[in-house]
C-alpha positions in Angstrom: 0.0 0.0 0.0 1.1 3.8 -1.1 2.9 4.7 2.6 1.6 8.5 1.1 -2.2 7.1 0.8 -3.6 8.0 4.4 -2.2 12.0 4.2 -3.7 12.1 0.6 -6.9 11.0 1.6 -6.6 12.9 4.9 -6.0 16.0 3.1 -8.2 15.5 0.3 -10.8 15.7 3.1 -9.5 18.6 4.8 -9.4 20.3 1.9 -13.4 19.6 1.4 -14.0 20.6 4.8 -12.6 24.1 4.3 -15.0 24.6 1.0 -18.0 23.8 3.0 -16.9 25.2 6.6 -15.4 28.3 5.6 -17.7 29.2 3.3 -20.1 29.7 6.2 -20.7 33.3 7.9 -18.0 33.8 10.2 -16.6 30.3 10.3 -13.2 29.6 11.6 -10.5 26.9 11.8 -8.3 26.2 14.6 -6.1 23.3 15.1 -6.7 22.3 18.6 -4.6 21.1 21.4 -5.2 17.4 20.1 -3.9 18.5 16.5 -7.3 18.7 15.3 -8.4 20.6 12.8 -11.7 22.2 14.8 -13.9 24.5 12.9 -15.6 27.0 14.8 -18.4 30.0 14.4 -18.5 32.6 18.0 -16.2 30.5 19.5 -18.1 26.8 19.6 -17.1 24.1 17.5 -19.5 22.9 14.6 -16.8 20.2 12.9 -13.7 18.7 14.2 -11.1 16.7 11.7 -8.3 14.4 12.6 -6.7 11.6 11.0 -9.0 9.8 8.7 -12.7 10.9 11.0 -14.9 13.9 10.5 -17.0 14.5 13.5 -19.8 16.9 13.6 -22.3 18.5 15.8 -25.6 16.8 15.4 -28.9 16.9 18.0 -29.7 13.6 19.5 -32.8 12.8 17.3 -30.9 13.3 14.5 -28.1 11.5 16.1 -30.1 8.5 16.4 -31.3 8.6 12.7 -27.8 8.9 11.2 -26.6 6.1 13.7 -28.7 3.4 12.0 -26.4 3.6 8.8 -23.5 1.8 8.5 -20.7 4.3 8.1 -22.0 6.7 11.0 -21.3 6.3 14.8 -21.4 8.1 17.9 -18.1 10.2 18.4 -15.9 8.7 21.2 -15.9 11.1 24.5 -18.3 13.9 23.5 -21.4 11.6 21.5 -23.2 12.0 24.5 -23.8 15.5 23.3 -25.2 14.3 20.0 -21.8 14.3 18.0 -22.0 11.5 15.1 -18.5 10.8 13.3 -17.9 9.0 10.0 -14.6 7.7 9.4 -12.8 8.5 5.6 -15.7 9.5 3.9 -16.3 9.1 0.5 -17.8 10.9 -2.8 -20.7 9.7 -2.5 -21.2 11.1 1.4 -20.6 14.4 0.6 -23.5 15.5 -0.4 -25.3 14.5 3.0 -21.9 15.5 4.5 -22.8 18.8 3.1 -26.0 19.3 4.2 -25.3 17.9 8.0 -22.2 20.3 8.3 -24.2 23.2 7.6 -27.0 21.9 10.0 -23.7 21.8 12.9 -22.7 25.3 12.4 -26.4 27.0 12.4 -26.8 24.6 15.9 -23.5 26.4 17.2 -24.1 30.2 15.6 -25.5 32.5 17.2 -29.4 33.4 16.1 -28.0 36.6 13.9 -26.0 34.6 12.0 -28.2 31.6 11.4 -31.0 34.6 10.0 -28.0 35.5 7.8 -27.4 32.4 6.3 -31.1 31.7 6.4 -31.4 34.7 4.1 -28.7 34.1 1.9 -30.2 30.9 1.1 
């Protein structure tokens, strides 16, 4: 196996993260005391990256729905607060990726930014 494979695919990802994350109102990235990459918005983390796992804020309803497929799981040490993580996600996730990223960061923003992105979409 390509020794270079994991930091490609590891990248690749981080790279997608920062399209979606950034690209929302006032969203930041920070690499955290772990050597995470953590994205933030008013100082509370919507997405955390490390390795080859994307975790992401989530609610515990909709926790429990992603749970029943196969490639999501509650994230070790803070999924009792409704985080769900998917390990090296693939093309086709993105687009649900996507959708539950931008669900994260209007759970963490404050209400005048979630009516500005609710307006600008």
């Amino acid at each position: 196996m390509n020794s270079n494979f994991g930091t490609q695919e590891t990248g690749g990802m981080l790279e997608i993260l920062r399209k979606i994350c950034l690209a929302l109102p006032e969203a930041v990235e920070i690499v955290d005391g772990f050597g995470h990459n953590t994205f933030k918005v008013n100082g509370k983390s919507f997405v955390i990256s490390g390795e080859k796992r994307l975790s992401f804020k989530s609610d515990r309803e909709t926790q429990e729905i992603l749970l029943e497929k196969e490639y999501f799981y509650k994230t070790p040490y803070i999924g009792h607060h409704g985080w769900v993580s998917i390990d090296q996600p693939t093309e086709e996730h993105w687009d649900e990726l996507t959708s539950l990223i931008q669900e994260a960061y209007l759970r963490a923003a404050p209400k005048r930014l979630v009516k500005k992105w609710l307006d600008m979409h």
